[in-house]
C-alpha positions in Angstrom: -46.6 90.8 67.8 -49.1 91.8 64.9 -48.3 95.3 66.0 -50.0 94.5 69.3 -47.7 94.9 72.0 -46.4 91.7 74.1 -44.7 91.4 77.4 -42.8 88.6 79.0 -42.5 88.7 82.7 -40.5 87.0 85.5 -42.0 87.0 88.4 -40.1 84.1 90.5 -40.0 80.5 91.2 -43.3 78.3 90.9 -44.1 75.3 88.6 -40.2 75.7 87.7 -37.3 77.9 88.5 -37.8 79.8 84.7 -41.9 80.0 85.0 -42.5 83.1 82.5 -45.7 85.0 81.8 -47.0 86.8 78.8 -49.1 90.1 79.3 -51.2 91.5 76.5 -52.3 94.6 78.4 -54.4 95.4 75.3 -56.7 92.6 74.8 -56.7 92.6 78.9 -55.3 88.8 79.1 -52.6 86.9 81.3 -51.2 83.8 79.9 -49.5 82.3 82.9 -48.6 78.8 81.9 -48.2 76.8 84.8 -48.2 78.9 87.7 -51.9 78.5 87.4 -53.6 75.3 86.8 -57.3 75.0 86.5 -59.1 71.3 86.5 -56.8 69.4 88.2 -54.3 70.2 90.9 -50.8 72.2 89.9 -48.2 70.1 89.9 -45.0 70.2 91.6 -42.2 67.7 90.2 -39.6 70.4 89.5 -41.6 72.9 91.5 -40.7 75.6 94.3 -43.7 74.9 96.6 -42.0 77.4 99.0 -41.4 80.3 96.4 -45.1 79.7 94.8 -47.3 81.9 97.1 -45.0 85.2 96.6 -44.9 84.6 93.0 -48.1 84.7 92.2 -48.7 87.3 94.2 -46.5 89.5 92.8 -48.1 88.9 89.4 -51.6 89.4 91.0 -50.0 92.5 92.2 -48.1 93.5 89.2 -50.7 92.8 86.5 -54.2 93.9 86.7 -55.8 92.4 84.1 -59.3 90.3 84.7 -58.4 87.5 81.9 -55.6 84.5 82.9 -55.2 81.6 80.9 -53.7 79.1 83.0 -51.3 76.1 82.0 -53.8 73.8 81.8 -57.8 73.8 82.1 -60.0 76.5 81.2 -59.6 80.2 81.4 -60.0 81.6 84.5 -60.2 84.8 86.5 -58.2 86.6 89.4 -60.9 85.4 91.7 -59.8 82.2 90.8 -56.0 82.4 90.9 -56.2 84.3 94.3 -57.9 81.0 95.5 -55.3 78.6 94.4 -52.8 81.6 95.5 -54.6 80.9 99.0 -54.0 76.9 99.1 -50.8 77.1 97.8 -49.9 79.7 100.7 -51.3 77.3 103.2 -49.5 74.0 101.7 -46.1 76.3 101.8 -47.0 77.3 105.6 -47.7 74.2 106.4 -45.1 72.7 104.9 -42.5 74.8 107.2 -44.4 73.7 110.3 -44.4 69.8 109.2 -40.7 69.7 108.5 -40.4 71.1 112.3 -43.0 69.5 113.8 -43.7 66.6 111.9 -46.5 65.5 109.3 -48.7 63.3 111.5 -51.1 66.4 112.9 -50.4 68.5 109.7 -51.0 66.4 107.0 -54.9 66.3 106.7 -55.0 70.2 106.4 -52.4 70.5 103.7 -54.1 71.2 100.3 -51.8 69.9 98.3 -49.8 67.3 100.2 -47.9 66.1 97.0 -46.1 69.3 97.3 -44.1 68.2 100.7 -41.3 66.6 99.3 -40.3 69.8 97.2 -41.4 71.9 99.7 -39.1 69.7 102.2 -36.4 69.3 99.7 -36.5 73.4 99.2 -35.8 73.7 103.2 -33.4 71.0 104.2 -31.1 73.6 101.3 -32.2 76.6 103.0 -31.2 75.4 106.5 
């Protein structure tokens, strides 16, 4: 774009099934939409709670650049993203336990309990 060159990655379920993120290696910048939400917690209507964790870690991983501009809220940086990445990891672990074990000892350690009924939806298709 403007002779600046633009890349558009999949990296894997998250916010949506189709979550894509734009890469301008040269200005040194992420734009990853939804995957990463900054003021208020991400949200997971049409979300893959269970799929969320590895996705952004394989952009983390993938993409090495110190700028993302997240979906919504200010601009942030990786230190930032691989703190929600860290929540979101323990809401998806969590998740597996409470659909096994139940929600009543679980529930006050979940970061982002609104994510269970994805996250319980995404398991009772997997098994």
């Amino acid at each position: 774009m403007g002779g600046r060159p633009v890349h558009l990655r999949y990296f894997g379920r998250g916010h949506t099934d189709n979550d894509i993120v734009v890469h301008v290696p040269d200005a040194g910048v992420i734009f990853a939409g939804d995957l990463v939400e900054e003021g208020a917690p991400p949200a997971f209507d049409d979300g893959y709670p269970l799929d969320w964790p590895g996705t952004l870690t394989a952009m983390l991983a993938d993409l090495p650049e110190p700028v993302i501009v997240p979906g919504h809220g200010a601009v942030v940086d990786r230190a930032f993203v691989t703190a929600q990445l860290g929540e979101l990891a323990t809401t998806a672990d969590l998740a597996r336990r409470a659909h096994v074990e139940g929600l009543r000892d679980l529930i006050s350690q979940i970061p982002y309990p609104q994510a269970l009924e994805r996250a319980f939806l995404q398991l009772d298709e997997v098994g």
